[in-house]
C-alpha positions in Angstrom: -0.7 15.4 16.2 -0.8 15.3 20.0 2.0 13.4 21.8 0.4 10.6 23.6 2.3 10.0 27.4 5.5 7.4 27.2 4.8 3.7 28.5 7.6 2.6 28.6 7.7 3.7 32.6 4.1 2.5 33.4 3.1 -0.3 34.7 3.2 -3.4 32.2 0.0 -3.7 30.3 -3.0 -6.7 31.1 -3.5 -6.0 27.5 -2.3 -4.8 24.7 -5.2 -4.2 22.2 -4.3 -4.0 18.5 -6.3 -1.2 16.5 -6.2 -1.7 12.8 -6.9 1.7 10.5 -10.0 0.2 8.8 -11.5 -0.4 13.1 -12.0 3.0 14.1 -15.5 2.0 16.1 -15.1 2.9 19.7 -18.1 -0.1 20.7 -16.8 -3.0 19.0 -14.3 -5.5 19.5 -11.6 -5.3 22.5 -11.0 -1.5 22.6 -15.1 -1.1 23.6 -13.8 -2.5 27.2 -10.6 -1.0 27.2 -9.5 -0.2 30.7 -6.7 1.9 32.6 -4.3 -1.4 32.8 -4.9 -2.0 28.8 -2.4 -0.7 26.5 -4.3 0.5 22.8 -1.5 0.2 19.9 -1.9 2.0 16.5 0.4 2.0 13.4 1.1 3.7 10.8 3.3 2.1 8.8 4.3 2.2 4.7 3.6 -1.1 3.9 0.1 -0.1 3.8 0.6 2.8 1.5 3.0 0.6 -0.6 1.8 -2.9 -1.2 -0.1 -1.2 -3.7 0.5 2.3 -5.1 -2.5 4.3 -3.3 -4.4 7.5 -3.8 -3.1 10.4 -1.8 -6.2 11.0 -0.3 -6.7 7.2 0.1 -3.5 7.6 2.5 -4.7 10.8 3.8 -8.0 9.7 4.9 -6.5 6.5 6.4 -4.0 8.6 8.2 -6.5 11.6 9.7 -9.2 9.3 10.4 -6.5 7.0 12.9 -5.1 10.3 14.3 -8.3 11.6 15.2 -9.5 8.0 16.7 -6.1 7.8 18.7 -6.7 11.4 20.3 -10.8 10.0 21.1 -9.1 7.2 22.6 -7.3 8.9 24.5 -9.9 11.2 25.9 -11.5 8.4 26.9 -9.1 7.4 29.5 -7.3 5.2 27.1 -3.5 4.0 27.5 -2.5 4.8 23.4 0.7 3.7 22.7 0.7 5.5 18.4 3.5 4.9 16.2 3.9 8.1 13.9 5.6 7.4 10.0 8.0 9.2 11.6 9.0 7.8 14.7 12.8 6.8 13.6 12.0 3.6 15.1 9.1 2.3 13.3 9.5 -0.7 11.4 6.8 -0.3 9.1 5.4 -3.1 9.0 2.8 -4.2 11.6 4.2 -7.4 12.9 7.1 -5.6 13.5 5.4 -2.6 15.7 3.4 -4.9 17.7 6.0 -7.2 18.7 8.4 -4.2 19.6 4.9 -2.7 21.4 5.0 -6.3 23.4 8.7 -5.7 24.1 7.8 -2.5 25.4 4.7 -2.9 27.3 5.1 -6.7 28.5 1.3 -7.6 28.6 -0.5 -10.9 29.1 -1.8 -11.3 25.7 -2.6 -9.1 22.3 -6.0 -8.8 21.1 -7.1 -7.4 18.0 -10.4 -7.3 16.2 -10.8 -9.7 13.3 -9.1 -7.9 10.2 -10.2 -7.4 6.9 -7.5 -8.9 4.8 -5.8 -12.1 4.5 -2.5 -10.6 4.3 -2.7 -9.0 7.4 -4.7 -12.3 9.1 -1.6 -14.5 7.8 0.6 -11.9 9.5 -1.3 -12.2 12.8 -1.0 -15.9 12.5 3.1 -15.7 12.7 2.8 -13.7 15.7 0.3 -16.4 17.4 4.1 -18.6 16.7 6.3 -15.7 17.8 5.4 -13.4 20.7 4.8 -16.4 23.2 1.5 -14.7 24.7 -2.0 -15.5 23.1 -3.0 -13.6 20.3 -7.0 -13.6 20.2 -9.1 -12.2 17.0 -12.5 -10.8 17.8 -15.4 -11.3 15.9 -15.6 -7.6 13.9 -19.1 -6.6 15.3 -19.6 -3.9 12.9 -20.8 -6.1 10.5 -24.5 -7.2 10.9 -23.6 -11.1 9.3 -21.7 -13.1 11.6 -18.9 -15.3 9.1 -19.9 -18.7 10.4 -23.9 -16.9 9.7 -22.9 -16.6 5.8 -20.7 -20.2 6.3 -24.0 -21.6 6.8 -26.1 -20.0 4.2 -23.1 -21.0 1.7 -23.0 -24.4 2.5 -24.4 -27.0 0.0 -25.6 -24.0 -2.5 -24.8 -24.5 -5.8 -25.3 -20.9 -6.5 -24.5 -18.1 -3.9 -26.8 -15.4 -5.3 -26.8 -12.3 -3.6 -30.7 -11.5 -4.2 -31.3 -15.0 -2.1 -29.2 -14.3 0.5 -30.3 -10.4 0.4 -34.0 -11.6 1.4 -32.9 -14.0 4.2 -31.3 -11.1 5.8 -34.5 -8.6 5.9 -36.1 -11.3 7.0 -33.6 -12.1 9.5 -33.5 -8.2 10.6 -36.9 -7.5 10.3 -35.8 -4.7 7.9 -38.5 -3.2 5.5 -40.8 -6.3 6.6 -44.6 -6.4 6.8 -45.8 -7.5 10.4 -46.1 -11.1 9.2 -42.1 -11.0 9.3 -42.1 -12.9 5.7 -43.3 -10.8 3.2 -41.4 -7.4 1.9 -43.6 -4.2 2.4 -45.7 -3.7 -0.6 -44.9 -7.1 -1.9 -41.7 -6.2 -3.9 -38.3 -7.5 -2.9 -36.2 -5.4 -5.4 -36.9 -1.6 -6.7 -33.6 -2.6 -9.4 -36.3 -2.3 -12.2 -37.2 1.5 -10.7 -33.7 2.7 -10.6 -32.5 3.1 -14.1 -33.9 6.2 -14.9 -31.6 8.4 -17.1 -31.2 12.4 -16.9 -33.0 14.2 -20.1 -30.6 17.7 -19.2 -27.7 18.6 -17.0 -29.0 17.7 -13.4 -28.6 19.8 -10.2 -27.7 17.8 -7.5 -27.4 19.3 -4.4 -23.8 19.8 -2.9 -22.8 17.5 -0.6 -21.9 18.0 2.9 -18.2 17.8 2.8 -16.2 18.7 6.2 -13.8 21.2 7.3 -10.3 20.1 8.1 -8.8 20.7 11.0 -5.0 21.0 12.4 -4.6 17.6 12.4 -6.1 16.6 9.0 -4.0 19.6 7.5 -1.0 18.0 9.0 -1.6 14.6 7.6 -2.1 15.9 4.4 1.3 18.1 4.1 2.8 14.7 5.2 1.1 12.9 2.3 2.2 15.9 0.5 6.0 15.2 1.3 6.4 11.7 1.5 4.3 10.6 -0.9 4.9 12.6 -3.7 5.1 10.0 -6.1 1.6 8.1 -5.2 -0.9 8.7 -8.0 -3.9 11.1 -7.7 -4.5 14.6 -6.5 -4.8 15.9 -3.0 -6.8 18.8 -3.8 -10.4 18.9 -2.6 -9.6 16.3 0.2 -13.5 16.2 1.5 -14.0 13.0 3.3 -15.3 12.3 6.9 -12.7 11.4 9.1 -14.8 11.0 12.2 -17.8 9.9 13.5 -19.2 12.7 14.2 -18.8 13.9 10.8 -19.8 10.8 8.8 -23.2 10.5 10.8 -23.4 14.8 9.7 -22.9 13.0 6.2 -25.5 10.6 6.7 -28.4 13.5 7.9 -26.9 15.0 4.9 -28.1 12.1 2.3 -31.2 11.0 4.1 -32.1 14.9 3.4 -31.4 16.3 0.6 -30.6 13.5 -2.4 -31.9 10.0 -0.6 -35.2 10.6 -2.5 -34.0 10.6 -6.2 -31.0 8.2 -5.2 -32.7 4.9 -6.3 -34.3 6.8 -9.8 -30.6 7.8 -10.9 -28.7 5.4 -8.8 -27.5 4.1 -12.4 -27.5 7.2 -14.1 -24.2 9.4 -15.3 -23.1 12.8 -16.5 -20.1 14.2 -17.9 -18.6 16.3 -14.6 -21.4 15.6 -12.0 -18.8 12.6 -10.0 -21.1 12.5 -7.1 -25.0 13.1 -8.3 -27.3 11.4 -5.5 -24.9 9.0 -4.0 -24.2 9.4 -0.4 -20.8 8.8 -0.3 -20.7 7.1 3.2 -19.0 3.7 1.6 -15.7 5.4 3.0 -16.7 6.0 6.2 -18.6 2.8 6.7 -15.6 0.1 5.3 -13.4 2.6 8.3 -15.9 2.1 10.6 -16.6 5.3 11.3 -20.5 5.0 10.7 -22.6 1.5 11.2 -24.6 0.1 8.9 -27.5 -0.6 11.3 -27.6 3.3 12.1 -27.5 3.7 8.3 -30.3 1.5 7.7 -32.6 2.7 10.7 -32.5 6.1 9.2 -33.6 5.4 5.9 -36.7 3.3 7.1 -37.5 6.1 9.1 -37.3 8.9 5.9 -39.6 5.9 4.1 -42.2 5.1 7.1 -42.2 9.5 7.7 -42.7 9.8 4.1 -39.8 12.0 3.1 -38.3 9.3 0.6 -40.3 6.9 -1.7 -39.1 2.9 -1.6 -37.4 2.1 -4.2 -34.8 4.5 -2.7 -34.5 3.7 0.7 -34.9 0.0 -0.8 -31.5 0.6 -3.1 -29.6 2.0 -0.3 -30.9 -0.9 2.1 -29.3 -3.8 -0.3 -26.0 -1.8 -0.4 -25.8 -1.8 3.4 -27.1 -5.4 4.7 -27.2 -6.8 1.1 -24.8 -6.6 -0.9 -21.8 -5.2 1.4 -22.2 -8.4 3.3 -22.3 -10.8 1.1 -19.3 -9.6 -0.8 -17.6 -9.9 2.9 -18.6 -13.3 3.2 -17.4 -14.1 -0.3 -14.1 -12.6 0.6 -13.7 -14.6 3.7 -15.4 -17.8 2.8 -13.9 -18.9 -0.9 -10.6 -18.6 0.6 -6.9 -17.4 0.8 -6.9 -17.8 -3.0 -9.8 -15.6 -4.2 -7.9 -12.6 -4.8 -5.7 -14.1 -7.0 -7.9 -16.0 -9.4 -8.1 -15.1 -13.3 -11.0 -17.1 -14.6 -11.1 -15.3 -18.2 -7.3 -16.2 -18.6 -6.3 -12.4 -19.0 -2.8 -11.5 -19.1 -2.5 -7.8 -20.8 -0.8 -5.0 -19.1 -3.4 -1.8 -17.4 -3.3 0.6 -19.9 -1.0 3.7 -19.1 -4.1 6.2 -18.8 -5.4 4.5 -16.0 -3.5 6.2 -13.6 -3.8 10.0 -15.3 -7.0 9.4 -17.7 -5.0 10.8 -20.4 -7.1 9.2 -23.2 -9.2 10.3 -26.0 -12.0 8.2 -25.2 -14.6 10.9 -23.3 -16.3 8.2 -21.3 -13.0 7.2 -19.6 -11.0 10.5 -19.3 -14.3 11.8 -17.4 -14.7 8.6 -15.3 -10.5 8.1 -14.7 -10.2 11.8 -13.7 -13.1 11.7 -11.2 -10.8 8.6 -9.7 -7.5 10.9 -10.2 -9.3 13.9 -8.9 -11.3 12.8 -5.9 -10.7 8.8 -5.8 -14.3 8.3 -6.0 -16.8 6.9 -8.8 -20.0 5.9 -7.7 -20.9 2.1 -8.8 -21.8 2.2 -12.6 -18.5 4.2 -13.8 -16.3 1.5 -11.9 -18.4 -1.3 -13.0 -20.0 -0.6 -16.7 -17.2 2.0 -17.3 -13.7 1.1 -16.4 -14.2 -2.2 -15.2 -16.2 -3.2 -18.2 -13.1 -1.6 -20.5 -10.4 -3.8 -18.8 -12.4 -6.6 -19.2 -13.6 -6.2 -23.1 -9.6 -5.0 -23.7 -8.1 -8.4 -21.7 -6.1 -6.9 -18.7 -4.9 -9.5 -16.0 -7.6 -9.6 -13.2 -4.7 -9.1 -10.3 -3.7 -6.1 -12.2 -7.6 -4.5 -12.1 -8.0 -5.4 -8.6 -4.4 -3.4 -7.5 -5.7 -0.5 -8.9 -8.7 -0.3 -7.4 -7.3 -1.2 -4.4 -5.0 1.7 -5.1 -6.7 4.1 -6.4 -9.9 4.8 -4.2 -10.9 6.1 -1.0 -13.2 3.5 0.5 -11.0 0.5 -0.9 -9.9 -1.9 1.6 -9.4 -5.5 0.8 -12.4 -7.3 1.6 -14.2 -5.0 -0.3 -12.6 -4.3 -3.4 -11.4 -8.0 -4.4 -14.7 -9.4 -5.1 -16.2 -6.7 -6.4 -13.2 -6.7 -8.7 -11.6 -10.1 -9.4 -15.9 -11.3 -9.1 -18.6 -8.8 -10.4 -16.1 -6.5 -12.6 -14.0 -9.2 -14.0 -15.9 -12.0 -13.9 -12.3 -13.8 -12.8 -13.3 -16.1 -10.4 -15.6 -18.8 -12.1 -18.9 -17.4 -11.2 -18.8 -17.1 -7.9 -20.4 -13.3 -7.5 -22.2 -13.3 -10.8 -23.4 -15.6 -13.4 -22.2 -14.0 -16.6 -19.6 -10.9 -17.1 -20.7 -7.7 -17.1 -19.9 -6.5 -20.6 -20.9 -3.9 -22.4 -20.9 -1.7 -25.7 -20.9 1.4 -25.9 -24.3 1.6 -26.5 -24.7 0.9 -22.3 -23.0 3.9 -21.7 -24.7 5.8 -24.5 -27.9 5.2 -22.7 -27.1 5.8 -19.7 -24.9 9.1 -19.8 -24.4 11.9 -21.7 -20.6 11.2 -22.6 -20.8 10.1 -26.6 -22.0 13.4 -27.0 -19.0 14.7 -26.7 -17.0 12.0 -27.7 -14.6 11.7 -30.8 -15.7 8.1 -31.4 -19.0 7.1 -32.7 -21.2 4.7 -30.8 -22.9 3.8 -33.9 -20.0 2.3 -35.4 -17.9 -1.4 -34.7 -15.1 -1.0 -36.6 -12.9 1.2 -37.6 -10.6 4.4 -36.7 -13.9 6.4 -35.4 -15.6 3.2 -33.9 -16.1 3.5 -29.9 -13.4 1.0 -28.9 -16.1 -0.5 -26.3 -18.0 -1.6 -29.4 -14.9 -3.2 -31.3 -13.5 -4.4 -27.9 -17.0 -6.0 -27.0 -17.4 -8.0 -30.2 -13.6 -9.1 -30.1 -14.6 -10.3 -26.4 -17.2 -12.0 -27.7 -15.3 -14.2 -30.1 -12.6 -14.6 -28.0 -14.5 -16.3 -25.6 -17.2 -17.9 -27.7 -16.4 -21.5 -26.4 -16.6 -20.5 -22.8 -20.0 -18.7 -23.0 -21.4 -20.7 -25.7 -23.4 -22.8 -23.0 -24.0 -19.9 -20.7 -27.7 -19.1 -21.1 -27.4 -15.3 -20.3 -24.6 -14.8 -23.2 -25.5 -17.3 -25.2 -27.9 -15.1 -27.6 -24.6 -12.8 -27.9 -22.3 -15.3 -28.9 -24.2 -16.0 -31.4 -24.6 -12.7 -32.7 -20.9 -12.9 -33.0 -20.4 -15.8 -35.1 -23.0 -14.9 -36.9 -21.0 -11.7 -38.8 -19.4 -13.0 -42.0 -15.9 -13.7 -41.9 -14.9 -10.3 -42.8 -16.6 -8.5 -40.0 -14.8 -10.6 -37.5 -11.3 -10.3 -38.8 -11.8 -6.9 -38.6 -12.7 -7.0 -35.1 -10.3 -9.1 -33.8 -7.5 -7.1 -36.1 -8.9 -3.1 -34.6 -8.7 -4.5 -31.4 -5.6 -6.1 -31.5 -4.3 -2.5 -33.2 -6.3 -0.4 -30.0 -4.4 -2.9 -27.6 -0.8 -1.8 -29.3 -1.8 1.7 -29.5 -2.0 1.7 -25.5 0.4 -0.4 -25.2 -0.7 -3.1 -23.6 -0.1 -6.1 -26.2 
């Protein structure tokens, strides 16, 4: 890591702009005017590494990608004032690095782009107390969705339904639009019907672009390497983008080679194939490294050249100004309280294997060791998958939502707490989705290739060989028959439930109580 000049000396700061790790866009927010008499701070400190256990390469990527910003900074002209992990006086925490920074640099006023967390936005609130200068938040102009834009769309709904407000924004974008401005091109909203194709024989993806570390990412990860040996998951085959330059290489990369069968298998799995068509830019996008608006103009173009059909340019359209900023605006908009809500009433312990995929079950140890191995699954193993088998098996919401926050690369808070504690938990009373996303294991059965190999049969409720999605489904059922009951989308499955004699149920309900002990989670 380069040493950035003292500041101590120099002149007192007008400002002293505050660069969070998850802002690294040069052209947004207060550093995109940063000037000679500005000071830029940057902070690494534990609590972000600790709060919740993360990935190694979770840590590492944070880490590289803010070294390697801090150095462009400074190549730009930029005053960086960079606290290492090492710096013997770091406090490790950030309301103590920029208040020591204010000490240091004396400026007029702090500045920092709006975060994405409330943890860190109540921190920023005690300093607005503290410091005795202003503290102004930014509007985060990364985003294409204004807050107060989705504030107004929320407002008086009933129902926030991500299709609705999916529409309202290619029509407010004029993204994949016929000349009208109202109507979708060739009449169709939403390919989702088009994308569930499954593979018939091992596929071949092609490989994706992965970069080449450098001095300073190989640094970062022998410090990852030393002082946080304990944190879960593996460091080998580190291969994420950890600057712009690389994650816009990435993007050519997709739009290229796999964005043309990406909506066809966007659901699809295999046993040892972790990254398929997927383009694997949600890390570099929830950074900042990449915008959404470049990722979205380049797709339209591959559809209007003809080098990629619609219903994959379509797919990766939603997941950009769709669905990415609507979970945002959830996030933000329910409130402080959000992360914490457990609408099913879950209160079991995350199984063990979790953390190592140590497990019998083929489906998990292949989907939990693509997390340990490269902190990455692609959406249907973390929803229908993992997510799906905390549900079914009862673990505590908060609990599901730490680990993903933990456990991979492109997690930051805003993020992963909706499209935990809403869409994979169905924990906070509807909100994202309308009914829960379970599943058997016939899903998973259809759409993979992992019961193949699997010791448990997929056929079976009930018993020792059962696939414990299949007993753990049916004990979900009956568990929470009364809430669901009225819910038109489970009701036909509720019934199903109480429609198995006596026998069948208590047989259920007693193998799944005997799986729960067995990972020891009762």
């Amino acid at each position: 890591m380069p040493a950035f000049p003292a500041l101590n000396d120099r002149n007192k700061a007008d400002r002293l702009i505050v660069v969070l790790g998850d802002q690294l866009d040069p052209t947004i927010g207060p550093v995109s005017n940063a000037t000679a008499d500005d000071v830029v701070l940057m902070m690494e400190v534990d609590e972000e590494s600790t709060h919740v256990p993360s990935h190694k390469q979770r840590t590492a990527l944070f880490l590289s990608a803010m070294r390697h910003f801090a150095v462009d900074q400074a190549d730009r002209g930029s005053r960086v004032r960079y606290v290492e992990r090492t710096d013997s006086h770091n406090t490790h925490s950030f309301e103590g690095e920029i208040a020591r920074a204010v000490d240091a640099c004396g400026p007029g006023s702090v500045h920092v782009t709006h975060p994405g967390d409330w943890r860190v936005m109540n921190k920023l609130d005690t300093l607005r107390d503290e410091l005795g200068i202003p503290v102004e938040i930014h509007e985060d102009e990364h985003f294409v969705t204004p807050l107060e834009t989705f504030r107004e769309w929320a407002d008086g709904r009933k129902q926030w339904t991500m299709e609705y407000f999916y529409r309202e924004q290619r029509k407010r974008l004029g993204v994949l639009m016929d000349d009208d401005g109202k109507t979708p091109v060739q009449d169709r909203w939403n390919f989702d019907e088009d994308n569930r194709e499954v593979f018939k024989q091992a596929p071949k993806p092609p490989t994706p672009y992965t970069p080449r570390n450098d001095a300073i990412t190989d640094e970062v990860l022998d410090l990852v390497s030393r002082r946080f040996k304990d944190n879960p998951g593996s460091l080998d085959g580190f291969r994420w983008c950890v600057t712009r330059e690389q994650a816009r290489r990435a993007l050519d990369d997709f739009i290229e080679n796999r964005l043309k069968l990406f909506g066809t298998y966007e659901d699809a799995m295999w046993e040892g194939e972790p990254f398929l068509y997927h383009s694997l830019l949600s890390a570099a996008g929830n950074l900042k490294l990449i915008d959404p608006r470049e990722c979205v103009r380049k797709a339209v173009e591959a559809y209007e050249s003809g080098d990629a059909p619609l219903n994959s340019v379509e797919g990766f359209v939603r997941q950009w100004i769709g669905w990415r900023e609507f979970i945002r605006g959830v996030y933000w908009v329910q409130g402080e309280d959000y992360p914490h809500r457990n609408g099913l009433d879950h209160e079991h312990d995350l199984p063990e294997f979790f953390w190592d995929g140590d497990t019998d079950m083929n489906c998990m140890r292949d989907c939990l060791g693509q997390v340990r191995d490269h902190a990455y699954a692609h959406h249907i193993p973390r929803l229908m998958v993992m997510g799906n088998f905390a549900m079914l098996a009862g673990v505590h919401a908060r609990k599901v939502a730490d680990w993903y926050l933990a456990m991979f690369v492109d997690a930051v808070d805003w993020a992963s707490n909706p499209n935990t504690i809403g869409m994979s938990q169905h924990a906070d009373h509807g909100v994202v989705g309308t009914k829960p996303y379970a599943a058997s294991g016939k899903y998973i059965g259809r759409m993979s290739n992992y019961c193949k190999g699997c010791r448990y049969d997929p056929r079976e409720k009930t018993g020792e060989s059962a696939c414990p999605f299949n007993t753990l489904y049916w004990d979900f059922m009956l568990r929470h028959a009364d809430r669901f009951r009225s819910n038109r989308r489970m009701a036909m499955m509720v019934k199903n439930a109480e429609k198995m004699n006596k026998e069948t149920r208590v047989e259920l309900t007693t193998r799944a109580t005997e799986l729960r002990e067995s990972w020891g989670i009762v």
